[in-house]
C-alpha positions as CSV (number, residue, x, y, z in Angstrom):
1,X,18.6,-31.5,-28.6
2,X,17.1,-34.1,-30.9
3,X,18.3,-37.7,-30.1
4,X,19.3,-40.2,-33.1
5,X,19.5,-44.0,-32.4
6,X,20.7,-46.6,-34.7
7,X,18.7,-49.7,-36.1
8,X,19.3,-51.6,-32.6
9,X,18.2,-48.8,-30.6
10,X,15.0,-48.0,-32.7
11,X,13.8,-51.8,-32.7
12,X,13.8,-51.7,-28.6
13,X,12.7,-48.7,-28.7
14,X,9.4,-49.7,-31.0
15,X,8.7,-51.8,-28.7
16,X,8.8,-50.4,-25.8
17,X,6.8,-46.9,-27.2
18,X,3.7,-49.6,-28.0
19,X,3.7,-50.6,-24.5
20,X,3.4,-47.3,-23.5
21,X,1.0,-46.6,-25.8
22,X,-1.3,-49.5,-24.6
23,X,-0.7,-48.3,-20.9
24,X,-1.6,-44.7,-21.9
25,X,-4.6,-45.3,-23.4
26,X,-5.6,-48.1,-20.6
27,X,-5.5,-45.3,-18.2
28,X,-6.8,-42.3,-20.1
29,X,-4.1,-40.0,-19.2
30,X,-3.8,-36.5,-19.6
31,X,-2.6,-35.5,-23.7
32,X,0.5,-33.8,-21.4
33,X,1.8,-37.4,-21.2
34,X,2.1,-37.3,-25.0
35,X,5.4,-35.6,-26.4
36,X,5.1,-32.6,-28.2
37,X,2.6,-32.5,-31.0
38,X,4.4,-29.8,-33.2
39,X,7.4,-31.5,-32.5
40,X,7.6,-35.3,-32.2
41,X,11.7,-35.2,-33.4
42,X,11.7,-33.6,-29.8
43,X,10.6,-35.0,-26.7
44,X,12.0,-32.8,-24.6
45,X,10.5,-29.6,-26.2
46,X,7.6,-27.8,-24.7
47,X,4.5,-27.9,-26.6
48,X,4.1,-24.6,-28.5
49,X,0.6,-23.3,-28.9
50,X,-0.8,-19.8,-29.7
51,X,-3.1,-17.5,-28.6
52,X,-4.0,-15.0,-31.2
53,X,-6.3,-11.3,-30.1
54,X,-7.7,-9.5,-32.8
55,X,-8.4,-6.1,-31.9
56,X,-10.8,-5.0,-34.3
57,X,-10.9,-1.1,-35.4
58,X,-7.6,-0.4,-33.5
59,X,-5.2,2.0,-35.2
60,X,-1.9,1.5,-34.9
61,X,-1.0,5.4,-33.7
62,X,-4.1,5.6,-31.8
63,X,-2.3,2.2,-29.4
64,X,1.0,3.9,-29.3
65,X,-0.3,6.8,-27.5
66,X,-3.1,5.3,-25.2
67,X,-2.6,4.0,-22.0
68,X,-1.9,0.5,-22.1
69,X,0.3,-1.3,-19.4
70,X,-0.8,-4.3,-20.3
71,X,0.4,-4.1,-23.7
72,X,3.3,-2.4,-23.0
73,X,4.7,-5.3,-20.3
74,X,4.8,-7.2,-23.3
75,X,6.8,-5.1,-26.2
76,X,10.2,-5.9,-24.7
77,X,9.6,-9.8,-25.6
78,X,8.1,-9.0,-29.0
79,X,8.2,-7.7,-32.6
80,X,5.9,-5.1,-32.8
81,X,4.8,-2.0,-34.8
82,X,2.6,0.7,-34.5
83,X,2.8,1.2,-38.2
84,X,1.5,-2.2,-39.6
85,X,-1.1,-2.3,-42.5
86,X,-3.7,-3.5,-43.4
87,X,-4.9,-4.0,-47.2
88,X,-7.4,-1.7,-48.7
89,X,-10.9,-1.5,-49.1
90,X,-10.7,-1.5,-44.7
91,X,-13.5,-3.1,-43.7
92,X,-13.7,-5.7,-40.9
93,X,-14.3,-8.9,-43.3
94,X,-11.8,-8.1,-45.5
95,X,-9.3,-7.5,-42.7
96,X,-10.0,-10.5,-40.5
97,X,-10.1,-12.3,-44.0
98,X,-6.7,-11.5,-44.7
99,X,-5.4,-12.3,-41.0
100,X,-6.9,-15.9,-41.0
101,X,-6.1,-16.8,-44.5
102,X,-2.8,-15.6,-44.7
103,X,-3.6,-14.1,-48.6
104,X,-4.5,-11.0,-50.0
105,X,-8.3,-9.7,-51.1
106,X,-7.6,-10.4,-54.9
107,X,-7.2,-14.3,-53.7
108,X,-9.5,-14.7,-50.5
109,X,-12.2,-12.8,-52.5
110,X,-13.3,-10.5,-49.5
111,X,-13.5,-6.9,-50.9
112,X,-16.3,-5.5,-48.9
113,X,-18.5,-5.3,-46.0
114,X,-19.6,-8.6,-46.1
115,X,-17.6,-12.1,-46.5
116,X,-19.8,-12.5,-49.8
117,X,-17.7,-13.5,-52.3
118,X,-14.9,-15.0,-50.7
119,X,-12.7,-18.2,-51.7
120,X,-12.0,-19.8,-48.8
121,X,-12.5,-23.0,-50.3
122,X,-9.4,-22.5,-51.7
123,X,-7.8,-20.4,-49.4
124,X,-9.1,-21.4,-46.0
125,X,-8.3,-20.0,-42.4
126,X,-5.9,-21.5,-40.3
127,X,-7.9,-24.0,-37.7
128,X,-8.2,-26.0,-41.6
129,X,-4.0,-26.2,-42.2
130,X,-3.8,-26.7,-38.4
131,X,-6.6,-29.5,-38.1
132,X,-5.0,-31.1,-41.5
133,X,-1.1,-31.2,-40.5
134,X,-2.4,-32.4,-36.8
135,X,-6.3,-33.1,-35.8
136,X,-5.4,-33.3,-32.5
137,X,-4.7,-29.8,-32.2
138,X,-7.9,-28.2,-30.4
139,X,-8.7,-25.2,-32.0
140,X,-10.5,-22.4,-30.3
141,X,-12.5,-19.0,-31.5
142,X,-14.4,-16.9,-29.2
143,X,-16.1,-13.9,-31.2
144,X,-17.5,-10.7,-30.5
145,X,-18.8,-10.4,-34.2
146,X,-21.2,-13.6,-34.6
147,X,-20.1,-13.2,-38.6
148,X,-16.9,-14.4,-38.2
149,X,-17.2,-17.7,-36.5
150,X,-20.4,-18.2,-39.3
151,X,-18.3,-17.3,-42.7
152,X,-15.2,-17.7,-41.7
153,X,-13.8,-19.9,-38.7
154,X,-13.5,-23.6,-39.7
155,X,-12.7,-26.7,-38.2
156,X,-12.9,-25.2,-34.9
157,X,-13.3,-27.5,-31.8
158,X,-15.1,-24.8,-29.3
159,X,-16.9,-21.5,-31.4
160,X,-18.8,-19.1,-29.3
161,X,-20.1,-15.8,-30.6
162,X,-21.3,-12.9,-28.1
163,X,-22.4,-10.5,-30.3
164,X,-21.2,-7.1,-29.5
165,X,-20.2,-8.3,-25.8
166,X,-16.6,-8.0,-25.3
167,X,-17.0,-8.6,-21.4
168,X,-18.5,-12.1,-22.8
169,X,-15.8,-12.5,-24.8
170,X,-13.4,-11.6,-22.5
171,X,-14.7,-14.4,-19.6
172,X,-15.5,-17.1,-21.9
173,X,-11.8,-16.8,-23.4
174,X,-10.4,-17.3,-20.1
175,X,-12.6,-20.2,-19.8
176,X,-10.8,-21.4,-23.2
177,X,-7.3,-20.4,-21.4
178,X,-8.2,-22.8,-18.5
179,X,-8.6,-25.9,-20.5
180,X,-5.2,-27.2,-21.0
181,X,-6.0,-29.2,-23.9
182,X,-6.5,-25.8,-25.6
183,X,-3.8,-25.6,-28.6
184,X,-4.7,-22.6,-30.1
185,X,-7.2,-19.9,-29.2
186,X,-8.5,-16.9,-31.3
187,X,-10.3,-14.0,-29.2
188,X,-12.1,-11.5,-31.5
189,X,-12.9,-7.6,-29.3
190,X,-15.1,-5.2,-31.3
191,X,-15.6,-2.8,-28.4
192,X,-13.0,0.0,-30.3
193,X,-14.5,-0.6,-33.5
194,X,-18.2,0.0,-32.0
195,X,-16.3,3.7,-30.8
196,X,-14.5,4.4,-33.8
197,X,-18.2,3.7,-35.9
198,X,-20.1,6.3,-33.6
199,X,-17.5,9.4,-32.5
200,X,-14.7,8.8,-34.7
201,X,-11.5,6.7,-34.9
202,X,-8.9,9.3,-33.8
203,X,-6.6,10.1,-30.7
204,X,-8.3,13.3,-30.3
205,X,-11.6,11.5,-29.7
206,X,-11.6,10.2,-25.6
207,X,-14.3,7.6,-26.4
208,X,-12.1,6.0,-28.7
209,X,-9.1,6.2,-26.8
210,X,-10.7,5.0,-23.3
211,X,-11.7,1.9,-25.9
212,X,-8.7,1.1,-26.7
213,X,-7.4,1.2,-22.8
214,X,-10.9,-1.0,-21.6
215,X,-9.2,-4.0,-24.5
216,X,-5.8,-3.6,-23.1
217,X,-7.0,-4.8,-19.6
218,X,-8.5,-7.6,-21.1
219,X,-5.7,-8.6,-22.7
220,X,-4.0,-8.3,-19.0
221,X,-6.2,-10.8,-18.1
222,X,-6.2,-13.2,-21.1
223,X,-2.2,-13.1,-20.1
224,X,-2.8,-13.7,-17.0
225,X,-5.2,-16.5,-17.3
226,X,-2.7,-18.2,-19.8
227,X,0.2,-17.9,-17.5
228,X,-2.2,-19.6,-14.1
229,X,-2.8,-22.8,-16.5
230,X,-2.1,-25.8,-14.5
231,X,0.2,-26.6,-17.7
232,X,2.2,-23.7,-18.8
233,X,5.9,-24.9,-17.5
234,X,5.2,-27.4,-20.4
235,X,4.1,-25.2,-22.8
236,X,5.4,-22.3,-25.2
237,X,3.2,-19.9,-26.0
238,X,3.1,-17.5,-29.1
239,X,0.6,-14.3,-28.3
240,X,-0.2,-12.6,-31.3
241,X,-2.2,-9.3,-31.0
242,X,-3.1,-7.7,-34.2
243,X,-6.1,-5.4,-35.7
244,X,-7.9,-5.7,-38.3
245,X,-8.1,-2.0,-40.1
246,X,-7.4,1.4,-38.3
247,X,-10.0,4.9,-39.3
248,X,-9.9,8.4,-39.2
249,X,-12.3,11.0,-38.1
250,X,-15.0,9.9,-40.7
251,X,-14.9,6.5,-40.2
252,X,-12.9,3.6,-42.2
253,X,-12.9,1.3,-45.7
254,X,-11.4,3.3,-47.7
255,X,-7.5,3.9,-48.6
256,X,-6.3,6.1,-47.0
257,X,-2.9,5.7,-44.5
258,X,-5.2,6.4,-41.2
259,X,-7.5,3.5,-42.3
260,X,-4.6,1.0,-43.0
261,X,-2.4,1.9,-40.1
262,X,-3.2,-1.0,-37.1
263,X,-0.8,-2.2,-34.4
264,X,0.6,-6.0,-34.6
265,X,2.7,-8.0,-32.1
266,X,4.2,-11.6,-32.0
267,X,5.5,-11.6,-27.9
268,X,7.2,-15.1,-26.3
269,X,8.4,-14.5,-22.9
270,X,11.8,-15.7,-24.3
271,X,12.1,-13.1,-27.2
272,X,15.5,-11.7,-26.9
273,X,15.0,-8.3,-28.5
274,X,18.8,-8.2,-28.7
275,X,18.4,-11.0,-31.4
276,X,15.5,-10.0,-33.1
277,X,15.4,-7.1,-35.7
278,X,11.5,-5.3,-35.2
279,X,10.1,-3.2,-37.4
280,X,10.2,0.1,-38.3
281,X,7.9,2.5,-35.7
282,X,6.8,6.0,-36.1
283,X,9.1,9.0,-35.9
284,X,8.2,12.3,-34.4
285,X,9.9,14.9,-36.1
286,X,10.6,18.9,-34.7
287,X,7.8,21.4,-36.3
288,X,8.9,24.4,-36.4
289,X,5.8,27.0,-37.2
290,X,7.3,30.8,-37.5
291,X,3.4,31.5,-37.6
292,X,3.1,31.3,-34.3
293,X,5.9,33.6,-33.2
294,X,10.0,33.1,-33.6
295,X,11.4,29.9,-33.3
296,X,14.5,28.0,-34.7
297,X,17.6,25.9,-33.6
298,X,21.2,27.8,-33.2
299,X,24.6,26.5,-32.0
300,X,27.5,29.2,-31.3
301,X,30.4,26.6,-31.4
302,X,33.4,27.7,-33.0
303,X,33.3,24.2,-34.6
304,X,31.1,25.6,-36.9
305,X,33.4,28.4,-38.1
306,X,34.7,27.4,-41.5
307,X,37.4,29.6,-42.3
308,X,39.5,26.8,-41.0
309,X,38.3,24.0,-43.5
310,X,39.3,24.3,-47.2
311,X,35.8,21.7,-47.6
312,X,32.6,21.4,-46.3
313,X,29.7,19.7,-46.8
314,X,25.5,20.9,-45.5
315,X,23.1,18.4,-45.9
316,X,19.0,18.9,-44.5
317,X,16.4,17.3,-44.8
318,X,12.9,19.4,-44.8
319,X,9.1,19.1,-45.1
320,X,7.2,22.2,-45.9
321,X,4.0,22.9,-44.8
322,X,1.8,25.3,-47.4
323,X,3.4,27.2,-49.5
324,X,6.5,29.9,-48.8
325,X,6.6,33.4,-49.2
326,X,9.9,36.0,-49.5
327,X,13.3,34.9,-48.5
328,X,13.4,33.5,-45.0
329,X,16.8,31.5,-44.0
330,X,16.8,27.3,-43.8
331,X,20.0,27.3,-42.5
332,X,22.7,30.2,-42.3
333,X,25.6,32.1,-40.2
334,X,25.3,35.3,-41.8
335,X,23.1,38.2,-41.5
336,X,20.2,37.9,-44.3
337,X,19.8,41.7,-44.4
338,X,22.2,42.0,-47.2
339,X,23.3,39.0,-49.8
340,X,26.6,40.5,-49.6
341,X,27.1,40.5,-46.4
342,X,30.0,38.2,-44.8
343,X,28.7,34.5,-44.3
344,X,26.8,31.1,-45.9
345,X,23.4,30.0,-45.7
346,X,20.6,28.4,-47.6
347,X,17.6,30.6,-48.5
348,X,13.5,30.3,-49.7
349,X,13.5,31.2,-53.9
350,X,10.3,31.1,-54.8
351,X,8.7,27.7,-53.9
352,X,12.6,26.5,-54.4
353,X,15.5,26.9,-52.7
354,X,19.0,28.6,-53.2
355,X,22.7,28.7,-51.4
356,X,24.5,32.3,-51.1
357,X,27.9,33.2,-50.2
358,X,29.5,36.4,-49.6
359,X,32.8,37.9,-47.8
360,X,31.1,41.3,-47.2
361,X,34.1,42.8,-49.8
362,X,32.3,42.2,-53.2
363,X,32.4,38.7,-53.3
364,X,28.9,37.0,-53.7
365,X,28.1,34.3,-54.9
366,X,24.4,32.4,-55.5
367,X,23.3,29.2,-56.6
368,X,19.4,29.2,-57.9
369,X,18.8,26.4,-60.1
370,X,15.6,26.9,-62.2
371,X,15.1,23.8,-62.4
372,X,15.4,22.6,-58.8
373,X,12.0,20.7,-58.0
374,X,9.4,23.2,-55.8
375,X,9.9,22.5,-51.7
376,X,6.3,23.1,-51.1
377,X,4.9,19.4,-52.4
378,X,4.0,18.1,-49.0
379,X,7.2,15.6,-48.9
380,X,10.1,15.7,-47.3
381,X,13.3,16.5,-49.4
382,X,17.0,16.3,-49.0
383,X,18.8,19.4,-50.0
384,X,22.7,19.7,-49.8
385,X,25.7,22.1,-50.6
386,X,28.4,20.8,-51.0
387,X,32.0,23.3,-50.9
388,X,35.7,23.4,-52.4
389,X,36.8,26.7,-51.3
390,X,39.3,26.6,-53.9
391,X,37.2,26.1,-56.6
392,X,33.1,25.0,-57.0
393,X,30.3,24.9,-55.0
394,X,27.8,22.8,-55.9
395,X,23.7,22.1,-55.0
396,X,21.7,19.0,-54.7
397,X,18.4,18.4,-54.2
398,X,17.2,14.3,-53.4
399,X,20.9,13.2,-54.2
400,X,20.6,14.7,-57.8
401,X,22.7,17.5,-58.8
402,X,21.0,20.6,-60.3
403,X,24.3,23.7,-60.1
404,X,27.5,25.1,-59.3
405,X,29.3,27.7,-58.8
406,X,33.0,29.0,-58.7
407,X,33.5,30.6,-54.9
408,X,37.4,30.3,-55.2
409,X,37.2,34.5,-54.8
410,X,35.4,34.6,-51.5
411,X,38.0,35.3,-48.9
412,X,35.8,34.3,-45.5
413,X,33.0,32.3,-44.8
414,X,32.5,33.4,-41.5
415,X,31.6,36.3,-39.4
416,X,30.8,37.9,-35.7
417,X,26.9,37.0,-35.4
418,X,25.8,35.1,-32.5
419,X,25.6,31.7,-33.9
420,X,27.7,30.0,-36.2
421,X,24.8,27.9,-37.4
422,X,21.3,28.1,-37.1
423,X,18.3,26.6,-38.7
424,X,15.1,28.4,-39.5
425,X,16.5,31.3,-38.9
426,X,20.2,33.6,-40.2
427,X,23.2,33.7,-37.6
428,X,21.8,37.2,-36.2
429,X,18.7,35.2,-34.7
430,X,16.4,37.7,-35.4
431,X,15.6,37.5,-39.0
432,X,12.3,36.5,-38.0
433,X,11.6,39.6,-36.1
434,X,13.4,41.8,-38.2
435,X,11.9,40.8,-41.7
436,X,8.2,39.0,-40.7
437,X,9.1,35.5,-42.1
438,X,6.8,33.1,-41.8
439,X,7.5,29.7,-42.2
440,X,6.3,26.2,-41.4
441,X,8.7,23.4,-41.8
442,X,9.6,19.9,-40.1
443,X,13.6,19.7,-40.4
444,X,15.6,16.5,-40.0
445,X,18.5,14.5,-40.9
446,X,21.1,17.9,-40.5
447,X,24.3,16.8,-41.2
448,X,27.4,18.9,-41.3
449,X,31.2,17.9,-42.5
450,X,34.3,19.4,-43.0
451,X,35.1,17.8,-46.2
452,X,33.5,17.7,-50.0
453,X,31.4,15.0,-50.1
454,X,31.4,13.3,-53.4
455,X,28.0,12.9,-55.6
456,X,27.6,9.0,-55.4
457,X,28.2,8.8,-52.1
458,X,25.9,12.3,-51.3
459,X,23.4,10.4,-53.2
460,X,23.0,7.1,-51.3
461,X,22.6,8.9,-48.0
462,X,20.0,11.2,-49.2
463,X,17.8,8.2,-49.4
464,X,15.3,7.6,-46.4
465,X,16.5,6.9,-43.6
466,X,20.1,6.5,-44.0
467,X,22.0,6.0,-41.0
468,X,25.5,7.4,-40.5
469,X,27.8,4.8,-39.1
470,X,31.4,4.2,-39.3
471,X,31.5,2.4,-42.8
472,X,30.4,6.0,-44.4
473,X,33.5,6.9,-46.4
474,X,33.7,9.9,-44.5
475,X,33.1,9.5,-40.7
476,X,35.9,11.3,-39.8
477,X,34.7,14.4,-40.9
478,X,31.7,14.3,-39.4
479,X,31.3,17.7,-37.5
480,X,27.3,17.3,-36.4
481,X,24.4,15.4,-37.1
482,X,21.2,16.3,-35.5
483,X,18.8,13.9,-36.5
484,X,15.5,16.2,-35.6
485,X,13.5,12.6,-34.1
486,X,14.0,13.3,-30.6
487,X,10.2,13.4,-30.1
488,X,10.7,16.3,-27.1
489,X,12.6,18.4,-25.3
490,X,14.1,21.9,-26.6
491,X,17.3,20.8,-27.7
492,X,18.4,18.9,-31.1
493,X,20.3,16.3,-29.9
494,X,24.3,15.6,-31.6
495,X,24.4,11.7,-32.7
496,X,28.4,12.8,-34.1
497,X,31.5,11.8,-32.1
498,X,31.7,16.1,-31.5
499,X,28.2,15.8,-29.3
500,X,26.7,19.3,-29.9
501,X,23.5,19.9,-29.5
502,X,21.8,22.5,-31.1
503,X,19.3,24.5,-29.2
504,X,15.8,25.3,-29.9
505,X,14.5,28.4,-29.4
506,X,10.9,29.3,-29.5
507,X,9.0,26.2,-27.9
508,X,8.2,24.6,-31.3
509,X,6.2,21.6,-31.6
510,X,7.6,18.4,-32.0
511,X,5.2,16.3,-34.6
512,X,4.7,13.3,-35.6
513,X,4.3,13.6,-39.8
514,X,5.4,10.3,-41.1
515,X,7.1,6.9,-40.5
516,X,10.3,7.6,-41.8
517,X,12.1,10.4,-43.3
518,X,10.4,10.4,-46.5
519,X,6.9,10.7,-45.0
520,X,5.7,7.2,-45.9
521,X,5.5,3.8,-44.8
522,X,8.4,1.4,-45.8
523,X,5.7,-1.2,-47.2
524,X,8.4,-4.2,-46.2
525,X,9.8,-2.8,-43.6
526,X,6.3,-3.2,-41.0
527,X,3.8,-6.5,-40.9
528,X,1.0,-6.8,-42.2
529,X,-2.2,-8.4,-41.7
530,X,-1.1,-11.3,-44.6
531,X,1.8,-12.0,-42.0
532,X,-0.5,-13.3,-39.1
533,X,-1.2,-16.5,-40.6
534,X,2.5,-17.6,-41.8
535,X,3.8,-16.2,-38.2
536,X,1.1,-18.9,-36.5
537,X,1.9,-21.7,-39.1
538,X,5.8,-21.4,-38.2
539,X,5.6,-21.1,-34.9
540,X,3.5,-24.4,-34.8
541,X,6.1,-26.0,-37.0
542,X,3.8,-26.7,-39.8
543,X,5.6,-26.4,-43.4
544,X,4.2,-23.8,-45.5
545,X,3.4,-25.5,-49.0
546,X,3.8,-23.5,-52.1
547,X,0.7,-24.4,-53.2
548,X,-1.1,-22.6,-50.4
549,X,-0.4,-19.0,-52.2
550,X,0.2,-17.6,-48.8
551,X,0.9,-13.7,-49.2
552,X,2.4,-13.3,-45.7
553,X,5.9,-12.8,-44.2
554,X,7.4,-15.0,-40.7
555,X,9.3,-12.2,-39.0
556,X,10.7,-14.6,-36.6
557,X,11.4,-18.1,-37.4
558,X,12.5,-21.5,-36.0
């Protein structure tokens, strides 16, 4: 707690800090006899100091599947993300540029290969703000690329380059973590960027991958070596671990996702991940590939029967994969071999999409919007029916509403197949055998109710990742909601109060083909390389001034 003393208490007080000052400096003591630097309202606090490991070349998906312990010890203290960015062109100046300075490339003037150009004058790293707010502060880089302690590390106390050496690194930083009069400490490891330049930076590539595991035990070690300092019960330490551009197969720099995507982390050992909101990570969605033989989801509940609801609402959520071909089933309960036979589903048009009804007694009835958008775009879209038995049925497609009909004459809804609801495939489960569809879809987000959803409300939950909790108007009606991000195993797991799975049949894959719902990254949603800097500054408890310009966010703060 900070103490406050009146007029009185602050005269004595004067007096007696200047003898203690005398008698400090008569005796040379240790700067752990001095209060807390980044906080001098508070005595009592620990002295908070950070340790920052760039990791350069390291994609962010490439981390999430390699084996890293060391890492990994660490994520349950932390915000982290396997999906953080960094900014385009993604070169190794640029992104180190962006980390240190806390700005973007059109301020910090870094845009290529080289730090030629740059503004950091203007914009300087962070050992500069640090040495300016307190030059006591000893400040720390230890590089594995020579070029960044010689463009763009200032004002540092200790700045030793092994060129290409991580092992050199790696020793000399423990060194640095030894000294207890180290504030903060910047460690810079090439070693997965030297194996993304020559095979490829890709989980498919082992060179890469046993790269990425080699860093990870050095960061074991740096840990370790911080947490055997002679000083750390009086310290507070902030590890940041962050890369500095991903690659794909060909290499990196340009724009593309596999370039930006690295992996950032802010751990303290007294993170409470209960109180901290991380960001978003990537989503591994169910593939299902009729290609490669039959395969689909089914559930035979009898909650799924509909003649017993007057409503109902289907929502989906699908990502095509190359273009489709004939008629196969998205989701139905009917046998496909006839329109007019008894039973719902939703149906390939074309490259669209269309809902079909029938009571096997004359009754069809088919919704096929020209004007619904094409399916076979790449992205993932949101399709729903929604169902007044007495009157309309109506189609959506991305929360916008594109037909209707009147299905007040069909006089059942269900049948005698062997599943009351399936997906990828019609309620006979053999529509793929029977006909020779062939499709490849990822399917999410499948949610079933037994009542008419209204358009405003259909609309806000067809955005990306919605949630269903209970403030959605209609909870209560919630018969199923298989959200398809499981990640494994062969059943599509229930997240509804009714808890009924949906089984998969046919071994499909399970695939990770975006970070959310929609495909894409939510830009605000992940950190960035921008962030590093403001995350550093905060923890130190140094005000950021407007005037600094600073691009980046603090995802956790005082």
């Amino acid at each position: 707690m900070r103490k406050f003393y009146s007029r009185a208490n602050l005269t004595t007080c004067s007096l007696y800090a200047f003898s203690l000052l005398l008698a400090m400096m008569s005796c040379n003591k240790p700067r752990y006899d001095l209060v807390d630097k980044t906080d001098d309202n508070n005595p009592s606090a620990k002295r908070r100091k950070v340790l920052f490991i760039g990791l350069s070349g390291v994609r962010g998906s490439a981390v999430q599947k390699a084996e890293i312990p060391n890492i990994t010890k660490l994520l349950a203290n932390s915000i982290f993300s396997f999906d953080a960015l960094a900014e385009p062109p993604t070169w190794e100046e640029t992104g180190w540029s962006s980390l240190l300075t806390g700005v973007s490339g059109k301020k910090h003037g870094v845009t290529g290969s080289s730090y030629a150009g740059n503004a950091f004058d203007k914009y300087p790293m962070i050992f500069t703000r640090i040495k300016q707010f307190n030059p006591q502060l000893k400040t720390v880089s230890v590089a594995a690329a020579t070029s960044l302690n010689t463009f763009l590390v200032k004002d540092a106390d200790v700045a030793e380059s092994f060129e290409n050496d991580d092992l050199a690194v790696k020793e000399e930083a423990i060194i640095s973590l030894a000294d207890t009069t180290s504030d903060v400490v910047l460690v810079d490891f090439k070693g997965v960027d030297i194996a993304g330049d020559q095979y490829g930076f890709d989980t498919t590539i082992p060179q890469y991958m046993q790269a990425i595991s080699t860093v990870d035990a050095y960061v074991g070690e740096l840990v370790a070596a911080l947490n055997a300092r002679n000083s750390i019960d009086r310290e507070d330490w902030l590890i940041v671990v962050s890369s500095d551009h991903g690659g794909n197969l060909s290499g990196h720099g340009g724009s593309d996702y596999e370039s930006q995507n690295i992996f950032t982390m802010f751990y303290n050992k007294n993170f409470n991940p209960n109180n901290i909101t991380k960001p978003q990570t990537s989503t591994t969605f169910l593939k299902i590939n009729q290609v490669d033989g039959l395969q689909y989801a089914y559930s035979n509940s009898d909650l799924y029967k509909l003649n017993k609801y007057p409503k109902f609402t289907f929502e989906m959520r699908v990502k095509i994969d190359g273009g489709l071909s004939s008629d196969p089933p998205l989701a139905s309960n009917k046998d496909w071999g006839s329109g007019g036979n008894a039973g719902w589903g939703i149906f390939v048009s074309g490259q669209k999409w269309r809902f079909n009804v029938a009571d096997g007694s004359g009754n069809r009835r088919d919704i096929a919007p020209s004007a619904l958008p094409d399916l076979t775009d790449g992205k993932w879209h949101h399709i729903a029916v929604t169902v007044n038995k007495a009157g309309l049925a109506k189609s959506y497609q991305d929360g916008v509403f594109y037909g209707e009909i009147n299905v007040s004459a069909v006089t059942t809804w269900d049948n005698t197949q062997p599943a009351t609801l399936a997906i990828l495939d019609d309620g006979t489960l053999k529509a793929r055998n029977t006909w020779g569809y062939t499709v490849k879809a990822n399917v999410a987000d499948i949610r079933m109710w037994n009542a008419e959803i209204d358009p405003a409300t259909l609309a806000a939950y067809a955005k990306c990742d919605t949630i269903i909790t209970p403030d959605h108007p209609f909870y209560e009606n919630l018969l199923g909601w298989w959200r398809g991000v499981d990640g494994k195993g062969d059943i599509l797991k229930d997240y509804s109060l009714k808890n009924k799975n949906l089984t998969i049949f046919g071994a499909p894959k399970w695939e990770e083909v975006g970070k959310n719902l929609c495909g894409e990254v939510i830009q605000s949603e992940v950190p960035k390389t921008v962030d590093v800097a403001a995350q550093v500054y905060s923890w130190l408890r140094i005000p950021i001034k407007p005037e600094w310009g600073l691009d980046g966010r603090v995802w956790i703060n005082n």
